[in-house]
N, C-alpha and C positions, 0 to 999 in steps of 0.2 A: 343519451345522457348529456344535459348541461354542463362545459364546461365551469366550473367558477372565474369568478372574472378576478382578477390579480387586485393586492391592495398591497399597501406601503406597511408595515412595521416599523416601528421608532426603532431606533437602534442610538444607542449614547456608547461609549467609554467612561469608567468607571476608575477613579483609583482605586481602589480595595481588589477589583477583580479582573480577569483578562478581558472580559468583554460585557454586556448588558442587554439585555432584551428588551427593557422598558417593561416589563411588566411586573408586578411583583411574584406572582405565581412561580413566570419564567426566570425571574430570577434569582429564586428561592433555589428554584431547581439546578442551575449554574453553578452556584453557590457548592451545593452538593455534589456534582459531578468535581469543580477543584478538587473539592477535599479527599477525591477518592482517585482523581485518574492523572495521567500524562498530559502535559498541553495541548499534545496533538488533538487527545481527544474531546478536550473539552474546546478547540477549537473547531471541530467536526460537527461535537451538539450544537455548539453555536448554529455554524451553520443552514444545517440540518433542520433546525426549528424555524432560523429566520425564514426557509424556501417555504416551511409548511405554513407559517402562518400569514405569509405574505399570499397565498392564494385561498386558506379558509382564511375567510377577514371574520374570523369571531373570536370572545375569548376564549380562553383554555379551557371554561368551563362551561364554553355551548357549545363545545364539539362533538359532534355525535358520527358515530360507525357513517351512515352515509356521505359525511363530510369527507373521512378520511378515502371512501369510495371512489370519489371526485377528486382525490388531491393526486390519488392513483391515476386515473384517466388524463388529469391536465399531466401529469408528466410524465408518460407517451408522447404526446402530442409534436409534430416536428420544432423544433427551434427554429427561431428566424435567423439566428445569428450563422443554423445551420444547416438552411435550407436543403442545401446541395448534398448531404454529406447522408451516404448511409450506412450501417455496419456491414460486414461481412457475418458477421457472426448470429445474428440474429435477422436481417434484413427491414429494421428499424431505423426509424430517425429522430426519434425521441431521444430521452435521456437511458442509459442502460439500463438492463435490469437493475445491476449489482447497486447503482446509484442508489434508484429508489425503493431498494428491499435496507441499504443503510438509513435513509432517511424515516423509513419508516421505523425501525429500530430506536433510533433517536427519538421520535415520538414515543413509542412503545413503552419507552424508558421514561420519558417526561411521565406519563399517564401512573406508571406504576408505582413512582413516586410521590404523585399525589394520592394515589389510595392509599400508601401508605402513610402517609402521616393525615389521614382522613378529610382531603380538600375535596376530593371526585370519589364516588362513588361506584365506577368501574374504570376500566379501561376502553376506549373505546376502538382503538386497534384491534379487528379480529385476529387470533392467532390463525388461522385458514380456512377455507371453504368444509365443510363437511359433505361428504358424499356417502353414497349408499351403493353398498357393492353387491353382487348374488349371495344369494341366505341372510338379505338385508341387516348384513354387518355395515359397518360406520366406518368411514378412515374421512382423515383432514388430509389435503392437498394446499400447498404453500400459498399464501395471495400474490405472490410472485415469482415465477418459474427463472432461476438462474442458469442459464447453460453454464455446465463447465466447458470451457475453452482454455487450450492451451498458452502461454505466452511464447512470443518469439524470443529468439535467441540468434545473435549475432556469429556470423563464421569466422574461420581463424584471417583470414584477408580480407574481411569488414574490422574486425577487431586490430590489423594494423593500421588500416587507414585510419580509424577513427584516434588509434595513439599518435600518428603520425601529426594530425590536425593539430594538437595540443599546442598550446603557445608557454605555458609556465610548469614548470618542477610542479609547483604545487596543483595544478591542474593535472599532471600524470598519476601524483601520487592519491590521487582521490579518484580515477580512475580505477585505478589497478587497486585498490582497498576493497571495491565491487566488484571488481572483474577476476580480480587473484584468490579476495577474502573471502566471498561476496557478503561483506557488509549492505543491509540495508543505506537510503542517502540519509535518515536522519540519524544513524549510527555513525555516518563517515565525519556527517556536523557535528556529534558530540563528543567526539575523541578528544582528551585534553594528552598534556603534555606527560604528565605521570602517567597515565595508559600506554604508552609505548614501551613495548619489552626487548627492543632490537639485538641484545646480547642472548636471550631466548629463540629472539624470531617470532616474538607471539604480541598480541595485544589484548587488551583488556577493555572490553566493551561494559561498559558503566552504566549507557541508557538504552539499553535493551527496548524491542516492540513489549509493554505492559509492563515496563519496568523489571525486567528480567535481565541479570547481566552472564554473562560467558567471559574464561580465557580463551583465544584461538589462533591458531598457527595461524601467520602469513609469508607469502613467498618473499625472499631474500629481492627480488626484482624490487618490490614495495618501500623498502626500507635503502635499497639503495636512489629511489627517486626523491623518499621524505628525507633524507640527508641532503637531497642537494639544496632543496627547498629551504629546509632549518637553516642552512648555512647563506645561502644568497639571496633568499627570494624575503622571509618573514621580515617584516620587521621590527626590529628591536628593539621599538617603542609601544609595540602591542600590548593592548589593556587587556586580554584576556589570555586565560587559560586552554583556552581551544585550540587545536594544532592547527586548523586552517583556517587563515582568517580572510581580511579583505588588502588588497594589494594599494588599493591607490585611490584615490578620492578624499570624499571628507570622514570619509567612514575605515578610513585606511588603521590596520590594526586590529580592527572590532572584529566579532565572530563572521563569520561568510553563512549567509540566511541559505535555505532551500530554495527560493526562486535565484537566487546568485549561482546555485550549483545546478540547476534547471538549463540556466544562462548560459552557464561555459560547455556542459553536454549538447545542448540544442547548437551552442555555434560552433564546435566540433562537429558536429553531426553534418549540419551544413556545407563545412570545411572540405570534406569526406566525400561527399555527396551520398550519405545514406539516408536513406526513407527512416530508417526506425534506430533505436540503440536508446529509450531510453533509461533512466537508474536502475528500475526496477531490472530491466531486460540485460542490464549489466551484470546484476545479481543474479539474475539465473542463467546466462550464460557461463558465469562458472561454476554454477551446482551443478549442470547441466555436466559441462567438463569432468567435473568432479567422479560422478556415477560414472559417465564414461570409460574415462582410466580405472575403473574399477572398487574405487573410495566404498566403501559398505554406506548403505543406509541410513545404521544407525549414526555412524560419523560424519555424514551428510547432515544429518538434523540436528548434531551436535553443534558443527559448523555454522550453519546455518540461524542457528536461534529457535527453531520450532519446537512449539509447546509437544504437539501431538504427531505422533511418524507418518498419521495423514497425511499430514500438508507436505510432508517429504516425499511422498509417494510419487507425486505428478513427473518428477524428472524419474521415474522410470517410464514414463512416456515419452518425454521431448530426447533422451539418450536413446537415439537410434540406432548409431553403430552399435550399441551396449544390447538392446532390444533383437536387432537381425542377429549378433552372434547367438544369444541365449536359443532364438527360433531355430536357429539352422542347428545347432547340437542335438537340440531336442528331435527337431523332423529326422536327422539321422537316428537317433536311437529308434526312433516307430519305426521307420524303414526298415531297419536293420530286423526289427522284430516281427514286422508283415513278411519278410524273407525266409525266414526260420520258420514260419509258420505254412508257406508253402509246401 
């Protein structure tokens, strides 16, 4: 198979919208995704369409199933940016599965939106391969195969070093809001000043992942590091509402972005000298905890924000201590019963 050769998409900024595609099609469809989602995500479709149409160089409405074939193939392909670098998880150097089964999603969705308001006439995403199994029954297999893999999780003596690293109150307290809460990073960014319940102990997460909000307990540690922050570190000419902002510069005051909090994780990490720790693995190093000490499930996923007790389930994997006791009860009771049955 021919790879396609890569082309440029115009890309502008727009005042009316967060971003533009240049096309009218595409950003009709933009348009649409604002009116219905979270920033993140309409900066995801962004995204997501610019990679696709910067390699099919056609428009919206000459792309055909085999394009989107080829758009699969080119992103395998290794990066040059990264040559060297292979997964462990899959033994790929391309872009991940997970990557490009969202991007394809993002298209999927673009497509589905023009048949519905009748621009395109299908979709041309397949939803998967169809196969023929014995007694020539039919079953569909995904057009891309996502391993589940577990995420890591930090120990309790990586988790001091990495506090240890910290250089600001407010850098502790945004730790420990993932590490103690385990707030997602872009829940730790949206917490204003009214969300904080510290006579409770609880906080109130306002911008929930799909705009879902929760109250939820957090440890007394947490509230005693954002006090000290409030009291010396904020400043008190701060334009926003946001509890954690920007310390110093010309931006001093303003809300503290996701790559600023990427920044101060990454250079504790450094500090530290660990390989990994990052938001995400903050967060589930204390759900992880969590199950461990024995927290139920269903309060796990309370905690945690999740829609469905699926996505909770995995840390009955990564809680090993939690896993080997339940094993070993159990192997005793069968022992004990192959015994009696002697």
């Amino acid at each position: 198979m021919t790879t396609p050769e890569p082309c440029l998409l115009p890309s502008r900024l727009g005042a009316d919208r967060p971003a533009s595609l240049g096309d009218p099609l595409l950003d009709r469809y933009i348009d649409f995704v604002v009116s219905r989602s979270r920033p993140n995500t309409v900066k995801a479709a962004v995204s997501d369409l610019r990679a696709f149409f910067s390699v099919v160089c056609k428009g919206p409405l000459e792309v055909t199933t085999p394009d989107v074939v080829g758009f699969i193939h080119e992103q395998r392909q290794p990066r040059p940016e990264r040559a060297n670098v292979v997964r462990l998880s899959d033994g790929e150097s391309g872009l991940s599965s997970r990557t490009i089964q969202r991007r394809l999603a993002s298209v999927s969705g673009l497509y589905s939106f023009l048949v519905m308001v009748g621009e395109a006439a299908a979709n041309p995403v397949p939803r998967g391969m169809t196969t023929r199994r014995a007694g020539g029954r039919r079953s569909t297999v995904p057009l891309i195969r996502t391993p589940r893999t577990l995420p890591k999780i930090l120990e309790p003596a990586e988790v001091d070093r990495l506090l240890a690293a910290l250089r600001r109150w407010r850098d502790r307290a945004m730790v420990e809001a993932m590490l103690l809460g385990g707030l997602r990073r872009c829940e730790v960014l949206g917490l204003r000043l009214e969300d904080l319940r510290p006579g409770e102990g609880r906080v109130f997460v306002a911008e929930g992942k799909g705009g879902h909000q929760r109250l939820i307990p957090m440890a007394r540690r947490f509230f005693r590091s954002l006090s000290v922050y409030l009291d010396d570190e904020r400043p008190i000419e701060a334009s926003t509402d946001r509890v954690f902002v920007v310390l110093k510069g010309p931006r001093r005051g303003h809300a503290l972005s996701e790559d600023g909090l990427d920044e101060i994780v990454l250079g504790a990490r450094r500090r530290a000298g660990l390989s990994h720790g990052s938001c995400h693995e903050l967060r589930h190093t204390c759900l992880t905890r969590l199950r461990e000490a024995g927290m139920a499930l269903e309060a796990i996923q309370a905690q945690a924000g999740h829609r469905s007790i699926e996505s909770t389930r995995i840390y009955l994997h990564l809680a090993n201590e939690w896993l080997a006791e339940e094993y070993l009860r159990a192997a005793s009771f069968v022992d004990a019963g192959w015994e009696a049955a002697r």
